[in-house]
N, C-alpha and C positions, 0 to 999 in steps of 0.2 A: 790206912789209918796212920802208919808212923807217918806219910809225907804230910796229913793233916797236922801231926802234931808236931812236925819239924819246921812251918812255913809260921814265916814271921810275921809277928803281929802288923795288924794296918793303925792306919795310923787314928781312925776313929777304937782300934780297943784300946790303944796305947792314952789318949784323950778323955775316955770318956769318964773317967773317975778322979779326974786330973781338973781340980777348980781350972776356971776360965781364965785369972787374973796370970796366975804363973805362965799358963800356955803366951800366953801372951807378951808377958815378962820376959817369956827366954827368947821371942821370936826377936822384940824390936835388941834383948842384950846381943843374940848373934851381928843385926844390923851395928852395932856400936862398934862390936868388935871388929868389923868387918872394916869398917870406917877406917878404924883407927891403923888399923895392920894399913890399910891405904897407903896413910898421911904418915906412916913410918917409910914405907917404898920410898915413897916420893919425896923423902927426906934427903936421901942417900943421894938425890942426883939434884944439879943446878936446875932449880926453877928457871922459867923462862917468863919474862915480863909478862902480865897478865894486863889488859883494857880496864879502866877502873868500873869503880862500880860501886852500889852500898855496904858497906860493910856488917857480914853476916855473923852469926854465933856459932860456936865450936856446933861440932858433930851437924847440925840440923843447917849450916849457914844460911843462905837466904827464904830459907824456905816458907816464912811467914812474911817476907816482903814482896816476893812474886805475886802482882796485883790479880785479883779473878774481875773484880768488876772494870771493863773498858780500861783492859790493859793497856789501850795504845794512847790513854792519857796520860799517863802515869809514866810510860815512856819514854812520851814524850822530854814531861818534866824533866826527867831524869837527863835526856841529854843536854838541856840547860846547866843542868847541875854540874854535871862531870864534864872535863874537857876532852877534847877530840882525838880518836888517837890516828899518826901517820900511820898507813901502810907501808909493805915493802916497796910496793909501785907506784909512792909518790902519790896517792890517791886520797887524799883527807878523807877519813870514815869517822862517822858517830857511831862509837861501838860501847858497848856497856857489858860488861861481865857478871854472871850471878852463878852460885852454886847451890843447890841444894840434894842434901843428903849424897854427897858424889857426885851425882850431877851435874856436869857442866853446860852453862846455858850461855851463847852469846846474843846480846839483840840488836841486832842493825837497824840504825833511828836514821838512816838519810840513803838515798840514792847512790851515793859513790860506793859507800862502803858494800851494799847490796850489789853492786857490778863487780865490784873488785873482787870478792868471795864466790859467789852465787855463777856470778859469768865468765870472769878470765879465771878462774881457779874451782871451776866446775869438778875436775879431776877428782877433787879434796872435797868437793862439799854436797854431792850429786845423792850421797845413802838418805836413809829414813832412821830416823830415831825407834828405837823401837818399844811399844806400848804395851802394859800388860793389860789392856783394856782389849788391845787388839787382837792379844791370843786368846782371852779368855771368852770374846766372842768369835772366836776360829775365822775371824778374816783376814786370815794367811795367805788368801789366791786373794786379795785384789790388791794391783798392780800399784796401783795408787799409793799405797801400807807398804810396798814391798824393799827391802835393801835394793841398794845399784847391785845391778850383777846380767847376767845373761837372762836368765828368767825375767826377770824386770825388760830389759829390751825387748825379749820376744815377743812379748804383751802389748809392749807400747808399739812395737811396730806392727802387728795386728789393726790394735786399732786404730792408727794412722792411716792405715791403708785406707779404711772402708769409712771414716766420720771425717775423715778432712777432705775428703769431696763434697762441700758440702749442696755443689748445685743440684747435683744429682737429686738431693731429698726436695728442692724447691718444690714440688708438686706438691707431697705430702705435707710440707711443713704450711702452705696455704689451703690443703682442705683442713685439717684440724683447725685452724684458725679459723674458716669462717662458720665452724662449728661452734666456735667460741664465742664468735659475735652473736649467734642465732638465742644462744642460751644468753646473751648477755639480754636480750631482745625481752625475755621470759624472767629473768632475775636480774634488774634493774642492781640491787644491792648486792650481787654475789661476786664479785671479781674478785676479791681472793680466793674460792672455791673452783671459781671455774676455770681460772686460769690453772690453777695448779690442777685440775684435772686432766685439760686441754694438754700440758706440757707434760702428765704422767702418760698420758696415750702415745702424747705421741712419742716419744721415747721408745714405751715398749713397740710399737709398731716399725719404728729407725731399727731396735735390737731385731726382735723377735720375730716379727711380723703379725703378730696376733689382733685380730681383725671381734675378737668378742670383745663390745665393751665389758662385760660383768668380768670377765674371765681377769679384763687388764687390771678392772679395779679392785678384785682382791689380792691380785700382787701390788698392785700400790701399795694397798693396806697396810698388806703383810713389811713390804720394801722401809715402807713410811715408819713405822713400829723399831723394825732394829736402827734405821736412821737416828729418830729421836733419841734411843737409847742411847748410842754409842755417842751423841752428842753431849748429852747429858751427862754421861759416865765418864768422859773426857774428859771434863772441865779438871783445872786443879784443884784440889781440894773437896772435891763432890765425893771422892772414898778414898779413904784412909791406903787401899792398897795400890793406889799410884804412888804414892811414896813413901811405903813400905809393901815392895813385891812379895814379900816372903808370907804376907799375909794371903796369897792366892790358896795354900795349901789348907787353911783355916778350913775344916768342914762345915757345908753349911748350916749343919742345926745347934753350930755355935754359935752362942749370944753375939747378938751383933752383927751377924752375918748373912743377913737376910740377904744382903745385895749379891752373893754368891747364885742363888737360885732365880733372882732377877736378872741377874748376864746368862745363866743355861737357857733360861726360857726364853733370851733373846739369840742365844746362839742356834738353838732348834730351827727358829724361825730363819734363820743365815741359812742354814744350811740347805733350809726347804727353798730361799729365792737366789740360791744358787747353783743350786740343779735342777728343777722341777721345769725352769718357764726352759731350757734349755732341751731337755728330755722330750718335752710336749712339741717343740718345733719341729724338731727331728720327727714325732710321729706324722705330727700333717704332713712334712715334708713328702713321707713314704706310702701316706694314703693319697696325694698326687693333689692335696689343697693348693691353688695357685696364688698367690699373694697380689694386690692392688697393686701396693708401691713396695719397691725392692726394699731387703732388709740386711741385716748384718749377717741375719742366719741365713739368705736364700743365697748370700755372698759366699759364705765360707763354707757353706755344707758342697758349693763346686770344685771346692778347693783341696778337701778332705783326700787323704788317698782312700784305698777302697777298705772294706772293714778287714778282709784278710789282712792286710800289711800290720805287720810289726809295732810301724809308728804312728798309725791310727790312732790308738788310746792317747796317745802323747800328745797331738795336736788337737786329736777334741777337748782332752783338757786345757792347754791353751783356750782354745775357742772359749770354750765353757764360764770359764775366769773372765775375759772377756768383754763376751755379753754380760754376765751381771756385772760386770763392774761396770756397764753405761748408765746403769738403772739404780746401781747399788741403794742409794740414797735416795730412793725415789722417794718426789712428791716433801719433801722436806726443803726448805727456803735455804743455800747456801748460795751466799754474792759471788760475783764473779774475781772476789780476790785471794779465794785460797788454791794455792797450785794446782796441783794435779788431782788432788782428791776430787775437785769438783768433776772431773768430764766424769769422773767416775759415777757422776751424774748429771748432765748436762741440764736436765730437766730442773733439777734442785738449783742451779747457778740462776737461772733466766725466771723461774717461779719467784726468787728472791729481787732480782733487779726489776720485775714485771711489778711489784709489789711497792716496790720506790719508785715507779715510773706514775703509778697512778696515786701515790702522795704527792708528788712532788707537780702534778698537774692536776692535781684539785687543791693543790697551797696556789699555784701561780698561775689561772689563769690570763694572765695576760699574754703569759710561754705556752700556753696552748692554743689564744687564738694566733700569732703570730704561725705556728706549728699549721694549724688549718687553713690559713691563708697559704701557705706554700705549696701544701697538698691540691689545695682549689684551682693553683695558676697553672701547678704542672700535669699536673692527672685530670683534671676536668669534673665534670660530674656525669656523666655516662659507665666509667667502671672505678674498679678499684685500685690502688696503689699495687704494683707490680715489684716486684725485684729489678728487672729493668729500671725501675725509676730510681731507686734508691740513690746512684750517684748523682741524680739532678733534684735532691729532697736536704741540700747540705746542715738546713736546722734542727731536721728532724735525725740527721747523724748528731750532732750536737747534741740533742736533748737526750740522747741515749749514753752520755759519756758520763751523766749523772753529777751536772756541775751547771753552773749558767753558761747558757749556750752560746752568749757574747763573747765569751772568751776564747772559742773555738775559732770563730769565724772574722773572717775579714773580705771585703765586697764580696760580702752574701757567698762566700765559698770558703772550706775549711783550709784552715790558715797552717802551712805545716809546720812553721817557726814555732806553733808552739805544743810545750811538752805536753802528749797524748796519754790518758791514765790507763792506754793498755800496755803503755811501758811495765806497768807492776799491778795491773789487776790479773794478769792470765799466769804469775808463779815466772820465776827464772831458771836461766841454764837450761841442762838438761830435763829438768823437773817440770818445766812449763809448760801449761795447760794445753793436750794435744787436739780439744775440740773445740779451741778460741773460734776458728772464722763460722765454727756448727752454731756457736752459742750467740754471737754479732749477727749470722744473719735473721734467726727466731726473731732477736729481742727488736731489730730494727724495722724487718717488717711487719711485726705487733705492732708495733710505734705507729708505724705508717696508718696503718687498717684499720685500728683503734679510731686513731684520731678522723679518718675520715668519715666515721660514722655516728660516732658518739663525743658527746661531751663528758668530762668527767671531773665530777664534782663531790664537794663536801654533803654528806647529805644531813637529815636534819629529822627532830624527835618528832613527835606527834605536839608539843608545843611550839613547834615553829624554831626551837633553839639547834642552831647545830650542833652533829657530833661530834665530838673531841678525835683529833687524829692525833696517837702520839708517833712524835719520830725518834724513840728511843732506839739505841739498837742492845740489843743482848751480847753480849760477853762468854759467847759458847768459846769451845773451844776448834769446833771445824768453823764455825761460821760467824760471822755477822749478821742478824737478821733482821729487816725491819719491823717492827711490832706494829700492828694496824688492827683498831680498835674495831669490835664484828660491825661487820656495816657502816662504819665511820664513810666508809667511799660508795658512792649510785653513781651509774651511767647514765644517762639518757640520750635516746636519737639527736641528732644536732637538727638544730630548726632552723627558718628563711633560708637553704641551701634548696628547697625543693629535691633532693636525693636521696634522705637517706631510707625511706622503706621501701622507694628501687633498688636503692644498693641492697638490701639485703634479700628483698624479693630476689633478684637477677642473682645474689649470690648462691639461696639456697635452691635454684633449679639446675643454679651450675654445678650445683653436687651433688643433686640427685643425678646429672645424668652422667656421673661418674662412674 
């Protein structure tokens, strides 16, 4: 009874009879204060020339100028605006400076300045900023989120090992595919669906090996759920406690604070597709299930020392972190330009770019039939587009670069003179994306396969008017995504080639007899 009445109150009985407005009052007066004590330190010693930039307001500086909608317009601008600053290595950078609340933000608006930082001074700029969005949904093991340090390597070299092989998965990555064409066959209107289906399977099947569709599709679900959130919750300005942390302590059946019980119930969910598809593999493993096509886990459960050893637990949880972090984001559209977070789902980079690929070939067909005439000269009409073909398919690399494909090429072969946007789509330095050649081969042999079976087009109401495609993109904060109106896009079989309900007949016997 005395330790009862000796233990300090929490901080909901300290609150609870305490109006809302004061709580609140003192949290953001500690952030003032805290500020201020700052900008006394940093009084006391020689500032060092700062990159310009907008000029912000005491305590809060840039904080209501930092753009949320398509921030890379805005920018842009801005490097108009402000002049260039030299580096130390003589390397002209567009650099813009911005602070909010403490904060310091630099934004690299050109290519030099992005090598000169990013690449020759990797040393200096390799950490992760760190989010409270990211603790409060406990995604402290993925690799992707993590500071530079030893753990972070251990990770990344993990998964380098077993995803930048990526011929090895060729097999698997063409049956899922032409499992994709078969449903496409059935859902004329569905490719936004069914690709990001097609790419959540096969992911988990790359990690896991998990051979139940049902099974895979409730982890999408589940994967796809914390995805969105964290994206959503990201953004700036979407809650109050990305720029003021202190509000994380706020209980949630303070006013206001609904979003508190909205991250727990996305952190549950983390926690469950971060152990669970993990736990389950290890069972098949030991009930002697054999896998189709090898996987990350048939990979590394050889690798394990034995459960006696010591440092077992240590390495499966590597392992563990791992694997979901290949899938993390499942099933959620991220392009192929945000660093490292993407392989952290490799499925969410190619579902996004697979999704521009079939806008931007039902804006143009004319780059689609040109695309099919290539396909027609060098593959024939007897099979399908192969990996083998790819380097003798040079437009249809081009059309995947996600730019007019003229620009690529020169006598019908890609042109190396000129500058490739996977310079700065796959992340720099050490930071860069370590399932680039995984993500390139998906998206191009899709391209291929796609195209030599179907056409794809605008499709159109029940009055005859087409549907609107927009090609906006949203302004997340992991991603850039393409927005695609439901249905705005139909396949249909290509016609006058006499092939393609061979080609799909001959494809789906070749996968039954798999």
């Amino acid at each position: 009874m005395s330790a009862l009445l000796c233990r300090p109150p929490s901080f909901y009985q300290l609150t609870s009879w305490v109006p809302w407005w004061i709580v609140v009052t003192g949290i953001l007066g500690v952030v003032v204060l805290l500020r201020v004590g700052r900008n006394l330190r940093a009084g006391r010693k020689t500032p060092a020339p700062l990159p310009p930039g907008p000029k912000g307001l005491p305590i809060l500086g840039n904080l209501f100028q930092i753009p949320i909608h398509q921030p890379w317009k805005v920018y842009h601008s801005w490097k108009e605006t402000y002049e260039s600053v030299e580096l130390k290595d003589q390397i002209q950078g567009d650099i813009i400076y911005l602070e909010a609340l403490g904060q310091r933000i630099l934004v690299l608006n050109s290519l030099a300045s992005i090598e000169a930082l990013l690449v020759k001074r990797a040393a200096n700029y390799s950490d992760r900023a760190g989010s409270v969005i990211t603790d409060l949904m406990r995604f402290g093991w993925l690799f992707g989120l993590m500071n530079y340090g030893s753990e972070w390597r251990e990770r990344r070299r993990v998964f380098h090992q077993f995803f930048n092989h990526s011929e090895q998965h060729h097999p698997l990555i063409e049956h899922e595919i032409g499992n994709f064409l078969r449903q496409l066959t059935k859902r004329p209107t569905g490719y936004k669906e069914e690709v990001r289906t097609m790419l959540g399977t096969l992911i988990m099947r790359l990690t896991y090996g998990a051979e139940d569709n049902e099974y895979n599709k409730r982890l999408i679900h589940a994967a796809s759920a914390v995805a969105i959130g964290f994206t959503k919750y990201s953004v700036p300005g979407e809650l109050l406690v990305t720029s003021f942390p202190l509000l994380r302590y706020v209980p949630s059946w303070f006013p206001g604070a609904g979003w508190k019980s909205k991250l727990e119930e996305l952190a549950v969910i983390n926690d469950y597709i971060h152990g669970q598809p993990f736990d389950d593999a290890i069972e098949r493993a030991k009930s002697g299930k054999r896998e189709e096509f090898p996987s990350f886990m048939s990979n590394v459960l050889q690798t394990l020392p034995p459960e006696e050893d010591p440092e077992r637990p240590r390495q499966e949880g590597v392992a563990r972190d791992v694997a979901a972090g290949a899938y993390a984001g499942g099933c959620r559209s991220i392009p192929l330009h945000a660093p490292e977070w993407l392989i952290v789902s490799v499925d969410n980079a190619i579902a996004s770019s697979a999704n521009v690929l079939a806008v931007a070939l039902a804006l143009h067909p004319d780059v689609q039939e040109k695309a099919q005439a290539e396909i027609d000269a060098v593959v024939g009409s007897d099979r399908l587009p192969e990996f083998s073909d790819l380097d003798h398919l040079p437009y249809i690399q081009a059309i995947v670069k996600e730019f007019s494909p003229e620009r690529f090429l020169e006598n019908e072969k890609l042109n190396p003179s000129v500058l490739d946007p996977e310079v700065a789509i796959f992340g720099y330095g050490r930071r860069v994306c370590p399932g680039r050649q995984l993500g390139n081969d998906i998206l191009t042999i899709l391209a291929a396969r796609l195209l030599a079976c179907f056409n794809v087009k605008q499709a159109f109401d029940e009055a005859g008017n087409p549907k609107p495609i927009s090609a906006e993109m949203t302004s997340t904060f992991i991603s850039l995504v393409f927005r695609l109106v439901q249905a705005a896009i139909e396949t249909d079989l290509r016609s006058g080639v006499g092939r393609p309900c061979r080609l799909i007949a001959m494809l789906y016997l070749a996968l039954q007899a798999i």
